[in-house]
C-alpha positions as CSV (number, residue, x, y, z in Angstrom):
1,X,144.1,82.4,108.5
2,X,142.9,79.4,110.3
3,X,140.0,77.4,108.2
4,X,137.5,77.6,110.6
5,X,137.4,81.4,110.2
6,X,137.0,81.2,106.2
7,X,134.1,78.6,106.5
8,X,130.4,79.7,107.0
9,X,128.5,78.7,110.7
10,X,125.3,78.0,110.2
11,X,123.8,79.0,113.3
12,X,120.6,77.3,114.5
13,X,117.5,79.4,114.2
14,X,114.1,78.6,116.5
15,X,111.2,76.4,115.3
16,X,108.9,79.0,116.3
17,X,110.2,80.8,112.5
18,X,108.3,78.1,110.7
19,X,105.3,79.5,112.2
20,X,105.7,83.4,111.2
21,X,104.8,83.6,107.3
22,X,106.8,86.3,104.8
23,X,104.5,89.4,103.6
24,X,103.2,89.0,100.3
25,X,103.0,92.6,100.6
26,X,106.6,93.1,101.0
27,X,107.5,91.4,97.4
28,X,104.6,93.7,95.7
29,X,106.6,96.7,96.7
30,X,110.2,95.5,96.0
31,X,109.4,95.2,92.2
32,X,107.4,98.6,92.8
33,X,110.8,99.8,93.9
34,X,112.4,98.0,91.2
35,X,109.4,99.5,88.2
36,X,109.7,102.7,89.9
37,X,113.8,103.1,89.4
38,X,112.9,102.2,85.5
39,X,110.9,105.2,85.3
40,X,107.9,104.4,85.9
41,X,104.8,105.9,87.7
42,X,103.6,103.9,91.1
43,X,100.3,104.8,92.2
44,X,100.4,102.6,95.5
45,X,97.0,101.4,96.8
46,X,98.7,98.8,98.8
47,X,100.1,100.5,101.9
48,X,98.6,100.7,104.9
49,X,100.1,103.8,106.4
50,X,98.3,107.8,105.9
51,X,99.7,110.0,103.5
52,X,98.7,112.2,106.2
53,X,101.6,113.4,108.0
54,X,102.0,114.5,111.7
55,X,100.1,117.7,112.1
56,X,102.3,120.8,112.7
57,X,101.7,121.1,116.5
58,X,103.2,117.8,116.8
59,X,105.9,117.9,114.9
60,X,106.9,121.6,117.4
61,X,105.8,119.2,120.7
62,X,108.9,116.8,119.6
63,X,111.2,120.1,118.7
64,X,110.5,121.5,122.2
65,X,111.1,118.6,124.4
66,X,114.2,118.0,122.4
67,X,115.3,121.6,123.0
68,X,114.2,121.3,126.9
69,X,116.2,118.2,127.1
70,X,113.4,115.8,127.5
71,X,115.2,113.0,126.2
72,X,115.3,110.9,129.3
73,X,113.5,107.2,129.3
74,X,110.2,107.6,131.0
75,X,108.4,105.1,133.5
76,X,107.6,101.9,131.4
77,X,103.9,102.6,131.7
78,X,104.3,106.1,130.3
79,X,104.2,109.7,131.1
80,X,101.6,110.2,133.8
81,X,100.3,113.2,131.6
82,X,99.8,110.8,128.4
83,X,98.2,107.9,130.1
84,X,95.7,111.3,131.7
85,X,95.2,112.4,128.3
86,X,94.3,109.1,126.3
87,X,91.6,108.8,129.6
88,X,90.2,112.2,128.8
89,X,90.2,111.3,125.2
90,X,87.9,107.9,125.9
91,X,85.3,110.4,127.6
92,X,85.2,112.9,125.1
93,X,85.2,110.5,122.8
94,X,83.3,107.4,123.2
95,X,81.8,108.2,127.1
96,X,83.7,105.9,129.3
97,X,85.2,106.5,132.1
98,X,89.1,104.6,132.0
99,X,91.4,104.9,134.7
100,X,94.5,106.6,133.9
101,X,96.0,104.0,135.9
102,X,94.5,101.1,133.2
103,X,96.7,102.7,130.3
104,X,99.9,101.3,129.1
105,X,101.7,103.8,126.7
106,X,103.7,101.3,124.2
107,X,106.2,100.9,121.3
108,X,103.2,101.0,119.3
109,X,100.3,98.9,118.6
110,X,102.3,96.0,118.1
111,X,104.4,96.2,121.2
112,X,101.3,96.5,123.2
113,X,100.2,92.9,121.8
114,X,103.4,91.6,122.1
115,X,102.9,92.8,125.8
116,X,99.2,91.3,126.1
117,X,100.4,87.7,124.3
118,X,103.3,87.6,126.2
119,X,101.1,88.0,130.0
120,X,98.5,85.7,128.6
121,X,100.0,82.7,125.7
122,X,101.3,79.8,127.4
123,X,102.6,77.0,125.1
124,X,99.8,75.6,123.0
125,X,97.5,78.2,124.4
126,X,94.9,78.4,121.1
127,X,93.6,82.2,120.6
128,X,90.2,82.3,117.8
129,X,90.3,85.1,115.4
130,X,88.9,86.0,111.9
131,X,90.1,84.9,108.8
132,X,90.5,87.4,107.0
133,X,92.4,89.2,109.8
134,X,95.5,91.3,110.0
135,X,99.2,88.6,110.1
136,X,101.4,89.9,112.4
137,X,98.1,89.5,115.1
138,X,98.6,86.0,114.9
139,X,102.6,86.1,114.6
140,X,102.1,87.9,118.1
141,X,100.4,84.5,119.5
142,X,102.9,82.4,117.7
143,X,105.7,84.0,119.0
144,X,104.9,82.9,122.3
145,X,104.1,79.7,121.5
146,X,100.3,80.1,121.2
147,X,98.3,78.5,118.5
148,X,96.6,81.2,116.2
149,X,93.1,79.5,115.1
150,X,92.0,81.4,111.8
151,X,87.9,81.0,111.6
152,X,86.7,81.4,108.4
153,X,84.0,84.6,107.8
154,X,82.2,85.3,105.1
155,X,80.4,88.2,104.4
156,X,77.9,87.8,105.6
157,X,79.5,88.3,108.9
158,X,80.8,91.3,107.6
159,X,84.2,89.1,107.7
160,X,84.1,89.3,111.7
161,X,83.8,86.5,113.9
162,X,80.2,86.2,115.6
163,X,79.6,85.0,119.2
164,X,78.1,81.6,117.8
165,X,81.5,81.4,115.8
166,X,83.1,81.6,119.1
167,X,81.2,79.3,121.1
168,X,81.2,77.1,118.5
169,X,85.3,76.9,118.0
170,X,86.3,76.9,121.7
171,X,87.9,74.2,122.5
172,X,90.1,72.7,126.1
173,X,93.1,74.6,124.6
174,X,91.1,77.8,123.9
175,X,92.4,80.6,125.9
176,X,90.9,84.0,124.6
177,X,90.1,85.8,120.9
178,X,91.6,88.4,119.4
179,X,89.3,90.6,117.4
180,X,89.8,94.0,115.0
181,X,87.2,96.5,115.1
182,X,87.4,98.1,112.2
183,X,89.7,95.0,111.1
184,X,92.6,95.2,108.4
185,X,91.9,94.2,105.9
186,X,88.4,94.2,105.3
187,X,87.2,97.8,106.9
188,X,84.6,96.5,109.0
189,X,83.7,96.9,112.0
190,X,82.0,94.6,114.4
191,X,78.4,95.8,115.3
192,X,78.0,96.8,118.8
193,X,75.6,94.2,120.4
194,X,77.8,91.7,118.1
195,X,80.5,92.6,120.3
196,X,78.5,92.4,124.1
197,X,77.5,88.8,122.6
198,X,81.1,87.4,121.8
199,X,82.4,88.6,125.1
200,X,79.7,87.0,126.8
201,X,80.3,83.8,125.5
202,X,84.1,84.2,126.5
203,X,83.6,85.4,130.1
204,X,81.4,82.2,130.5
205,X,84.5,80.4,129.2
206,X,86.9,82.3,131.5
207,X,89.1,83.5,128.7
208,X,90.0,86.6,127.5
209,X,89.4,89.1,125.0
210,X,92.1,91.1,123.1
211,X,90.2,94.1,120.7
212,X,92.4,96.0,118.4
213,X,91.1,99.2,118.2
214,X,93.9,101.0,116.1
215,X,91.6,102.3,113.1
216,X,88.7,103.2,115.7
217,X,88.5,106.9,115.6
218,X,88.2,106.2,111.8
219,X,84.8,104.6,111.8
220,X,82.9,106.3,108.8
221,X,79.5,105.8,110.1
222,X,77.5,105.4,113.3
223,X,78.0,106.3,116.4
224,X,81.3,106.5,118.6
225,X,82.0,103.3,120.5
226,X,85.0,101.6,121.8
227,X,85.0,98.1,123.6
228,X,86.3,100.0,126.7
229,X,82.7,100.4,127.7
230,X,81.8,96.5,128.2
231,X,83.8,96.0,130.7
232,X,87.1,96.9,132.4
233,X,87.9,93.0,132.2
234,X,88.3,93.6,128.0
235,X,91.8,94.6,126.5
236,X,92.2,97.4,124.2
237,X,94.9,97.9,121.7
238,X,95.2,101.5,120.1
239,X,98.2,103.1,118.3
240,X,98.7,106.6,117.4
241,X,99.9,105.8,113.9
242,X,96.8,105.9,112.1
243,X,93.8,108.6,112.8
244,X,96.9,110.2,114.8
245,X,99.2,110.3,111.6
246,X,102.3,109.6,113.7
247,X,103.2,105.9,112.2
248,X,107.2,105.7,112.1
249,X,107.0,107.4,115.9
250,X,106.2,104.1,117.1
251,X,103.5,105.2,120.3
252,X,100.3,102.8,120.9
253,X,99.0,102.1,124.1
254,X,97.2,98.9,125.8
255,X,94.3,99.2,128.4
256,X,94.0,96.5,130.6
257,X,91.8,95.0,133.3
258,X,93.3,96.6,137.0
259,X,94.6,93.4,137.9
260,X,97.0,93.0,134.9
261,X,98.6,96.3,135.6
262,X,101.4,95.2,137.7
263,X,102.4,92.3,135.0
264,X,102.1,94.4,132.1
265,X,104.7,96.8,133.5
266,X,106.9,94.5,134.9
267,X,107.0,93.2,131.0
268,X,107.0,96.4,129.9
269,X,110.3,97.6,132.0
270,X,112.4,94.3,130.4
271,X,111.0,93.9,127.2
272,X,110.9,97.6,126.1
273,X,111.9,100.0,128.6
274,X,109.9,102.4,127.9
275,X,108.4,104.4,124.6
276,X,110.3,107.2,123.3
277,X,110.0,109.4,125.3
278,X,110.3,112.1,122.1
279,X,107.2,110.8,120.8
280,X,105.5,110.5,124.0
281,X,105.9,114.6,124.5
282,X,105.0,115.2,121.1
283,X,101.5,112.7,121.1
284,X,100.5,115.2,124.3
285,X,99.9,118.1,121.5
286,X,97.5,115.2,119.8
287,X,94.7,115.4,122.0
288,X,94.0,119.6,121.5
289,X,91.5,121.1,119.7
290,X,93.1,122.5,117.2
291,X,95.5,118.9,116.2
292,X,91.6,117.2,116.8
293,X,90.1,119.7,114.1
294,X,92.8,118.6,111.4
295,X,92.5,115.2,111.9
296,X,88.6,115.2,111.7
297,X,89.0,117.6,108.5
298,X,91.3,114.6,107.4
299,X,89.5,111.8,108.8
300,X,86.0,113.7,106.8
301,X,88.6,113.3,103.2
302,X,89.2,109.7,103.4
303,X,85.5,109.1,103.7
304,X,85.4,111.3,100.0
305,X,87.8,108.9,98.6
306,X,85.9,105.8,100.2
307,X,82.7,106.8,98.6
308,X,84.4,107.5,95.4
309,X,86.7,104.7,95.3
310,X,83.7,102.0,96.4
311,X,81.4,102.4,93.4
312,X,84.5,102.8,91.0
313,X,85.5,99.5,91.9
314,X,82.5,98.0,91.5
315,X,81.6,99.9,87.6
316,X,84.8,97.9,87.1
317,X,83.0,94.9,87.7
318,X,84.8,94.3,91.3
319,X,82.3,93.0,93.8
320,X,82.4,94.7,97.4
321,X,80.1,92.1,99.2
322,X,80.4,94.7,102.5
323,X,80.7,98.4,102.6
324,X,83.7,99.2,104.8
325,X,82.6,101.5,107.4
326,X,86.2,102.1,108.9
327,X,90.0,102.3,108.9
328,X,90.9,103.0,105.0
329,X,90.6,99.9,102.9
330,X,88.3,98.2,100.5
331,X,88.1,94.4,100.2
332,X,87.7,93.6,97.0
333,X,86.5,90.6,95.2
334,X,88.3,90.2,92.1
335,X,86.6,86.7,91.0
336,X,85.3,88.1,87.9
337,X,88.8,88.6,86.4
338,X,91.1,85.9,87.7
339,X,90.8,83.1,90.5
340,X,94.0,83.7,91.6
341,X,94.2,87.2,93.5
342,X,98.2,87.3,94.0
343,X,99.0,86.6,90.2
344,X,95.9,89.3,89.1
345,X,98.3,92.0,91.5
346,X,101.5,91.3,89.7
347,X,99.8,91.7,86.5
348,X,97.8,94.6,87.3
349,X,101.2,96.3,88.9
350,X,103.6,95.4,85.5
351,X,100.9,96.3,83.3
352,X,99.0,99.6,85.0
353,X,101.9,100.5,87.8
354,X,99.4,100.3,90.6
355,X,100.2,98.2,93.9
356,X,96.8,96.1,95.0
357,X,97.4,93.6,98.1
358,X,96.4,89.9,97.5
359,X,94.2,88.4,100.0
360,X,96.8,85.8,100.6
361,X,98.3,88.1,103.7
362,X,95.2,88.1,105.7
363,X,94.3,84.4,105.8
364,X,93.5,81.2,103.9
365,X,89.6,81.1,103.4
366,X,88.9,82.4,100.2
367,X,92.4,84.6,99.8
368,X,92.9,84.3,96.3
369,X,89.7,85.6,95.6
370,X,90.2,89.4,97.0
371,X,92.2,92.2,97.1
372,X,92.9,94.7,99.6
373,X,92.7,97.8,98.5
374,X,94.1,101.2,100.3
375,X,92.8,104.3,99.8
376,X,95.6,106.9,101.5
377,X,96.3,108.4,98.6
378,X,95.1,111.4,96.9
379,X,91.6,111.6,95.2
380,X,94.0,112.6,91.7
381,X,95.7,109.2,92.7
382,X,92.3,107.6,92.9
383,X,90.8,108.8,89.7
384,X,94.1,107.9,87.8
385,X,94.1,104.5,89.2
386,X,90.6,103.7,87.7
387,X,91.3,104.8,84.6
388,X,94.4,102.6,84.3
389,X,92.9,99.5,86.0
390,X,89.8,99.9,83.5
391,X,91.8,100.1,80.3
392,X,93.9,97.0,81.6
393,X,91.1,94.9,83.0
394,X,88.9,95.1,79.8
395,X,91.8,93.7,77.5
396,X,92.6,91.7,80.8
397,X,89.0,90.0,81.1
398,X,89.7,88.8,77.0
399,X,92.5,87.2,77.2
400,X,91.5,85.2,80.4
């Protein structure tokens, strides 16, 4: 055998990696995997995906177009009934009016921001968001070169950015802001008029404005509302993985401004294709009455285990400095019983077998003070997980 075949090429990887940071999250649930081969019981508060599961009419949408052969790739801005039906949904739902036309059915959420970064980051291009705010947002504007600028919000901005945070931060290099309404990992959502303010201060700045909107028909309290109404200039993320329950079906859409259209597909037809077109059929059976009663009956059951799970937290002497009001996590300060959030979660998942998620994911302002903490699980899960945390965090609080 010749010696160059027996000896290892290292081949060289793009600079751009040094930008994309692991998932603390990921490590939590390896040794969960690893405690939970040993015997032991996992009660997992760390994931974000519904233990909710595709609701039957789905799941016989996808068997039917499989048995009729609709297996075929689909235009790369979707099937023309989809786009229709998300549009009906927005006036049903929230009371806008959106072109059909406006909707880009994607890989997911995270394809359609890899779409929307990749029309709109040049090189160096700096986008403002929240810190906390979900990673792979700002992986998305790294991996196109962008600059992710991480603006530190306290509480008392419910953990969002404001629009005198964003007038404040924009700089030459400044092209737009991403923002999360209700964000991961904090819950919150950003108040209505909050929102007409910050993209008023961008439009004066001619940038744009990227809204992730994927937890939005799980907003707890107030109102529907959905940045679609300020303006057909702002872009929308959704997904149908979370109030939908179709996660690993990987179907989102993106709604853009008229003008993008044209460069969103052209994207869309080499980057992706198209969705599957599987899921596509399927997400159809989403928008009927009967799927829309289940996931309101569902959608009404995680609100139970938010106002259960809130006051729990806190009579373990957690602070919650804002009351999440969306999507399904708590953001938890855990100052009382450790300054150092990511060590607190490996303790609390070797000595109570339940997965917490360290701030340390979601930014760098405060992170090892808080936990995010996910609530899809069952309300039996819940109360179980209190009564382990409290027994461990008493003996816990001594020794520290």
């Amino acid at each position: 055998m010749s010696s160059h075949l027996s000896q290892a090429h290292l081949i060289p990887l793009s600079s751009r990696l040094d930008n994309i940071a692991p998932f603390h999250v990921m490590e939590l649930a390896k040794m969960a995997a690893d405690l939970q081969q040993q015997g032991r019981q996992i009660i997992n508060m760390g994931i974000g995906e519904p233990d909710f599961t595709a609701p039957p009419a789905i799941v016989e949408a996808a068997t039917r177009a499989m048995a009729d052969g609709k297996l075929r790739y689909t235009s790369a801005t979707g099937l023309a009934e989809l786009r229709l039906a998300i549009a009906q949904h927005y006036q049903s739902r929230y009371g806008v009016e959106v072109a059909a036309e406006r909707i880009i059915v994607t890989a997911g959420a995270s394809a359609a921001l890899l779409l929307a970064c990749a029309a709109l980051v040049e090189n160096g291009t700096e986008v403002l968001m929240s810190d906390p705010s979900y990673p792979c947002n700002r992986h998305f504007v790294s991996a196109f070169d962008g600059v992710p600028r991480m603006i530190a919000c306290e509480p008392a901005q419910r953990f969002q950015l404001s629009a005198e945070a964003v007038r404040e931060n924009w700089r030459a290099k400044t092209g737009g802001v991403m923002l999360a309404s209700p964000s991961n990992p904090t819950g919150t959502t950003i108040g209505n008029e909050a929102l007409r303010e910050i993209i008023g201060v961008v439009r004066e700045q001619k940038g744009f404005v990227i809204v992730d909107e994927i937890y939005n028909d799980l907003r707890y309290d107030g109102m529907p509302f959905s940045a679609a109404s300020l303006g057909d200039d702002v872009i929308v993320i959704n997904s149908f993985s979370k109030y939908f329950n179709m996660t690993g079906w990987r179907l989102g859409w993106l709604l853009v401004p008229p003008a993008m259209v044209p460069a969103i597909e052209k994207l869309a037809q080499n980057l992706f294709i198209c969705a599957s077109s599987i899921a596509q059929h399927a997400a159809l059976a989403c928008f009927t009455a009967e799927s829309l009663a289940i996931y309101e009956t569902r959608k009404a059951e995680l609100k139970q285990r938010r106002d259960y799970l809130v006051p729990a937290l806190e009579s373990l002497g957690f602070k919650v400095p804002v009351m999440p009001d969306g999507a399904f996590y708590v953001y938890a300060d855990c100052s009382a019983f450790s300054d150092d959030a990511e060590q607190l979660s490996i303790d609390i998942l070797h000595g109570t077998g339940v997965v917490l998620v360290p701030g340390l994911d979601f930014g760098i302002h405060a992170a090892r003070q808080y936990l995010r903490i996910s609530y899809v699980t069952s309300m039996e899960n819940l109360r179980q997980a209190i009564a382990y945390l409290q027994t461990f965090l008493a003996s816990y609080k001594r020794e520290s």
